[in-house]
ZAMARGU-4260 file (C-alpha; in steps of 0.2 Angstrom, whole numbers, plus 5000, padded with zeros to 4 digits):
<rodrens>
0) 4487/4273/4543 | 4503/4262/4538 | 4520/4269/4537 | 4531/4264/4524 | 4548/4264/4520
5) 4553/4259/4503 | 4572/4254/4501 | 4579/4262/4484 | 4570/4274/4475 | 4572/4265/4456
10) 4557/4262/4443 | 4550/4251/4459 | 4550/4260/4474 | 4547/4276/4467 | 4528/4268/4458
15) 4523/4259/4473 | 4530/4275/4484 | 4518/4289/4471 | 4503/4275/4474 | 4503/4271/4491
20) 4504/4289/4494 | 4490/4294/4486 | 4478/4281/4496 | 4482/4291/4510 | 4501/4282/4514
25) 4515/4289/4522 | 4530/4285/4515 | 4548/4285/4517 | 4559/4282/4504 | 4578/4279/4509
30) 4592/4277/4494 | 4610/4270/4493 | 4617/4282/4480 | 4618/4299/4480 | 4603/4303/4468
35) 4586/4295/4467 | 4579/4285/4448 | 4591/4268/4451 | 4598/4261/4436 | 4585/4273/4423
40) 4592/4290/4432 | 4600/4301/4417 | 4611/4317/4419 | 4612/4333/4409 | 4630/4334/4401
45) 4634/4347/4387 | 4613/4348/4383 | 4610/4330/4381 | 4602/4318/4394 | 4617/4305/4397
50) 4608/4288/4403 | 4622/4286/4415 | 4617/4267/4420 | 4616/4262/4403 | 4605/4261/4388
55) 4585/4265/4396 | 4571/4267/4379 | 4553/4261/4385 | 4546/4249/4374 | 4528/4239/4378
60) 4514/4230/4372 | 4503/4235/4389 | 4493/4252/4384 | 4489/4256/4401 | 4508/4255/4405
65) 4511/4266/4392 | 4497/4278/4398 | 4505/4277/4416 | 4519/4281/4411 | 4516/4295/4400
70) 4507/4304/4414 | 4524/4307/4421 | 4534/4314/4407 | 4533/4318/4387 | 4539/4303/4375
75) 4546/4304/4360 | 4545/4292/4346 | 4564/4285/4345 | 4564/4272/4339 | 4577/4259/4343
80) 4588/4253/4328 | 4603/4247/4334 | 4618/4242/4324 | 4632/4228/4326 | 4650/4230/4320
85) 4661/4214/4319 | 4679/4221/4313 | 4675/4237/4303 | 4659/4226/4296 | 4643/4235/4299
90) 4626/4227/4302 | 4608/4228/4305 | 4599/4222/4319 | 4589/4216/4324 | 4594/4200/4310
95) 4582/4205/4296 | 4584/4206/4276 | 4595/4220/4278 | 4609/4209/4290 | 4606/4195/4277
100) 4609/4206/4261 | 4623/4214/4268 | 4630/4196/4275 | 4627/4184/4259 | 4620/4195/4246
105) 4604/4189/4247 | 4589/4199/4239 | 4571/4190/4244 | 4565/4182/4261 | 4565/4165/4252
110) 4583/4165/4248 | 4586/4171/4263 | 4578/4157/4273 | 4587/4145/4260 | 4602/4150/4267
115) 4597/4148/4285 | 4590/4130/4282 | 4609/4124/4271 | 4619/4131/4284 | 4605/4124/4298
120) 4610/4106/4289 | 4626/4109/4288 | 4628/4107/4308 | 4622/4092/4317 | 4613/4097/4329
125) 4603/4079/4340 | 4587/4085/4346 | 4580/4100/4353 | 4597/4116/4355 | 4604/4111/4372
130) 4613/4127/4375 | 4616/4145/4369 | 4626/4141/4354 | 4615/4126/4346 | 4599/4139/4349
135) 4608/4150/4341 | 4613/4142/4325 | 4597/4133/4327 | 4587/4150/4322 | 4601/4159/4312
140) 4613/4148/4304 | 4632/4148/4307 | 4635/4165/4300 | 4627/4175/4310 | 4632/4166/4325
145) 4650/4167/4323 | 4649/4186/4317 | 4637/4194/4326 | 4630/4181/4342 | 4647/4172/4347
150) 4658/4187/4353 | 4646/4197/4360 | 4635/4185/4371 | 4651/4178/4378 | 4656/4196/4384
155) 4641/4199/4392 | 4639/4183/4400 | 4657/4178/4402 | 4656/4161/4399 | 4658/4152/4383
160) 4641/4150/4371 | 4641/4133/4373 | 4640/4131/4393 | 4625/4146/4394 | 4607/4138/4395
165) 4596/4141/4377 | 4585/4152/4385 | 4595/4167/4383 | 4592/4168/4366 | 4578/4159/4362
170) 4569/4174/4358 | 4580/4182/4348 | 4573/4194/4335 | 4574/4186/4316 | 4564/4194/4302
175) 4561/4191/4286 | 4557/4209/4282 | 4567/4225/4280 | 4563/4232/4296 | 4574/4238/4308
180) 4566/4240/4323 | 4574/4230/4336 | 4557/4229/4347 | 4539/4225/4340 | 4529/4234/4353
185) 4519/4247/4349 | 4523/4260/4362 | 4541/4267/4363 | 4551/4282/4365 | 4562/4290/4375
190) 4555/4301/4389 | 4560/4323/4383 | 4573/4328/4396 | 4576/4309/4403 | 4572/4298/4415
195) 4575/4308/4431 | 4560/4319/4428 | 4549/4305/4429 | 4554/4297/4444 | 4553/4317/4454
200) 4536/4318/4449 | 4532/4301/4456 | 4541/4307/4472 | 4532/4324/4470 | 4519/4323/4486
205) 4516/4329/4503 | 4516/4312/4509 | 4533/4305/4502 | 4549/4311/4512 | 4563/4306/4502
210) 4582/4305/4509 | 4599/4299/4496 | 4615/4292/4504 | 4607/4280/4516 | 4610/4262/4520
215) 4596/4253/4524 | 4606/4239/4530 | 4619/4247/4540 | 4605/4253/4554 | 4591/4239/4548
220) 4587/4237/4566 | 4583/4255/4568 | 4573/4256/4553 | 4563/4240/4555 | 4557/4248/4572
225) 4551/4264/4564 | 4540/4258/4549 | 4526/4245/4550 | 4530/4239/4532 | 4547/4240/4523
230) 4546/4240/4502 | 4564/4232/4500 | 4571/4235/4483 | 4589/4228/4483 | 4597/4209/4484
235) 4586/4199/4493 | 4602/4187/4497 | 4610/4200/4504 | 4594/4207/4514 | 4596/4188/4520
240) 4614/4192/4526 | 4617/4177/4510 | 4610/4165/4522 | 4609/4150/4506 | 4625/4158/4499
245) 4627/4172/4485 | 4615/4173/4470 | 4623/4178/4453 | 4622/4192/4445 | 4634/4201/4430
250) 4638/4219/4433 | 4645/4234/4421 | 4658/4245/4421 | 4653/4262/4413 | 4667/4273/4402
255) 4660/4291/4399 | 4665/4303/4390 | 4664/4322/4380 | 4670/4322/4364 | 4672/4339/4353
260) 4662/4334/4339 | 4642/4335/4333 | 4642/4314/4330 | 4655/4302/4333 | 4647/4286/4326
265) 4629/4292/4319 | 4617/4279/4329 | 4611/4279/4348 | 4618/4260/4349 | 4631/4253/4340
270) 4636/4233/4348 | 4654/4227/4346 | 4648/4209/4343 | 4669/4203/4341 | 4679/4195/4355
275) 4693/4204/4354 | 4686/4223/4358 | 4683/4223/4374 | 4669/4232/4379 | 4651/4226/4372
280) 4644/4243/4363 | 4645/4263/4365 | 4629/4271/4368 | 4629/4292/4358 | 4615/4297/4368
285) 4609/4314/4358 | 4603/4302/4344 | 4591/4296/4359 | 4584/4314/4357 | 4587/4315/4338
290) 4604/4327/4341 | 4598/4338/4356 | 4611/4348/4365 | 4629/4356/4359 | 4631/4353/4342
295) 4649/4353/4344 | 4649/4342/4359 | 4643/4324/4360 | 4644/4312/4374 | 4645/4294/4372
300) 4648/4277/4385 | 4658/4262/4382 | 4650/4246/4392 | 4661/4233/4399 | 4653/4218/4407
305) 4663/4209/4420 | 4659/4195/4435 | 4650/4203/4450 | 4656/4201/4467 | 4651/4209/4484
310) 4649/4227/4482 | 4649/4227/4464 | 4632/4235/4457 | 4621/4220/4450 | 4615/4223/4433
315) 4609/4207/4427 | 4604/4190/4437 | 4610/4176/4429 | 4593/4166/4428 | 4599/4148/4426
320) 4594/4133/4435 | 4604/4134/4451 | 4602/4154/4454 | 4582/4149/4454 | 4584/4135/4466
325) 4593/4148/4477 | 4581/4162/4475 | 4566/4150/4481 | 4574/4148/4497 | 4576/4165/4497
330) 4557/4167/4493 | 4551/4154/4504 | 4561/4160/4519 | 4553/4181/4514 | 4536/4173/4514
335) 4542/4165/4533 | 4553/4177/4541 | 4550/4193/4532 | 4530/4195/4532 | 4532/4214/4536
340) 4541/4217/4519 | 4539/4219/4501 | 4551/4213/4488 | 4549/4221/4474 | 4559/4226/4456
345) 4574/4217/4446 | 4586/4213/4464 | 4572/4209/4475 | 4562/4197/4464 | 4577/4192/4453
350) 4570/4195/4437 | 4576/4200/4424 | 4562/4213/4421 | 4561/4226/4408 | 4554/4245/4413
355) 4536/4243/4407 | 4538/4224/4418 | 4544/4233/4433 | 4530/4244/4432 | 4516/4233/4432
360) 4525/4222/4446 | 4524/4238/4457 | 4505/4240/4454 | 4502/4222/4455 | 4512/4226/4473
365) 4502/4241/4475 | 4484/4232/4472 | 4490/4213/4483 | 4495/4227/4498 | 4479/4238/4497
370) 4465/4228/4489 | 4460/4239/4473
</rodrens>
């Protein structure tokens, strides 16, 4: 029998934790911060379940996923609908016939790839989009980009549109229909009373001894010599001491606050997509459970993105070129020197993964470690 110790009890850890303890595993899960759940760990403020890391709603396409997860907590059926505001100008999203009625006046999915197509012309673009902002206009015309892509993509990325590789947005969500759902997976919801729940009950067991407010690498040494196996969760540059140097990563600053009122902007997410505001959106987070909680009390977060530096909290790698040259010698040299640990999750892998991705890359973990 192995022991185990799994560094950072997020979606990650705590998955492979709940699974390697029931084949029999003990494990030890050690965490940074003061509470367990990562980045998904919400809070009860005023009756309502405050995503305190940052906008959380569980969306996929896997059924399996969605029946793992569902063993863990209930789901609602929220469904996610943000909204855009560019100077007092509200929007739909994702960019559908209701953003393109609203923005030209246009009426049928026809008209409104007309317009897409003469604005399309209007800027010469040679060859395939060679950055953000040519993708951008590329897929939905000039208007949109200025309005509701520009502002806020340069914000979160802080870099202008033009110097951030295509990728970003080559996927962004355009329809021709009256439909706003942001996400067109079949499973998604909100789990009742939060995230936290969930990663408990994955905790929950006679096998898993969990401990908050510990630094795995301030006593590494220690550690190492205790476990047969370590589950590593956090930066795998900085589990290398940066060896190559520093991957990239954005980070957020997160505004909280109680206001005395039922509904202070009457949607769960609501983007400030101009340059000038400077945070990126406010997230009312009793709209995530349909105006749960105080009725005369709401809480709502301001986002700010800003440049991430050491001891910042890394939200977002910055998957370009470079930073994936880096992380493969970051990779080659785990594979060399670290064959006694696991990388696993959004940090570890530097990916950029969403919940029901971090999942399965924790079982996949789970089944490569254990043969099932």
């Amino acid at each position: 029998m192995s022991n185990y110790l799994i560094v950072g009890s997020g979606l990650f850890g705590a998955v492979f934790a709940h699974e390697a303890a029931k084949r029999g595993q003990h494990v030890t899960v050690i965490e940074k911060r003061d509470h367990i759940g990562g980045n998904i760990y919400t809070k009860e403020i005023e009756g309502i379940q405050v995503h305190m890391y940052g906008a959380h709603i569980f969306h996929t396409k896997m059924r399996k996923i969605w029946e793992y997860i569902n063993q863990f907590a209930e789901f609602n059926n929220y469904i996610n609908s943000p909204i855009a505001n560019y100077h007092g100008e509200i929007y739909n999203l994702p960019f559908n016939m209701n953003t393109f009625n609203k923005l030209w006046g246009v009426v049928t999915p026809e008209e409104a790839r007309n317009k897409i197509n003469s604005q399309k012309a209007s800027v010469k673009l040679d060859g395939d989009p060679q950055n953000l902002e040519e993708q951008a206009i590329s897929l939905v015309g000039l208007d949109v980009y200025e309005k509701l892509v520009k502002g806020y993509t340069e914000k979160q990325w802080g870099q202008p549109a033009n110097t951030l590789p295509s990728f970003i947005i080559r996927r962004l969500p355009v329809r021709l229909t009256y439909d706003n759902n942001y996400f067109n997976d079949p499973y998604q919801g909100i789990p009742v009373g939060g995230y936290t729940q969930i990663i408990s009950k994955l905790l929950n067991h006679p096998f898993i001894d969990v401990r908050t407010g510990v630094d795995y690498l301030k006593n590494r040494d220690e550690y190492d010599s205790c476990f047969d196996k370590i589950v590593y969760t956090g930066m795998i540059d900085e589990f290398f001491n940066y060896k190559f140097g520093e991957l990239e990563y954005r980070s957020l600053r997160f505004s909280t606050s109680v206001l005395d009122t039922d509904d202070f902007q009457g949607n769960a997410v609501v983007n400030y997509t101009d340059a000038e505001t400077p945070f990126t959106r406010i997230i009312e987070h009793k709209h995530f459970e349909f105006g749960k909680g105080n009725k005369n009390k709401t809480v709502i977060t301001r986002e700010y993105p800003h440049e991430w530096k050491r001891g910042d909290e890394p939200y977002y790698p910055i998957n370009n070129r470079s930073n994936k040259a880096l992380y493969t010698k970051y990779a080659e040299m785990a594979q060399k020197k670290a064959k006694n640990t696991i990388f696993g999750g959004r940090l570890g892998q530097y990916r950029y993964y969403n919940m029901d991705q971090t999942i399965m890359a924790a079982l996949n973990s789970v089944k490569k470690e254990f043969g099932e």
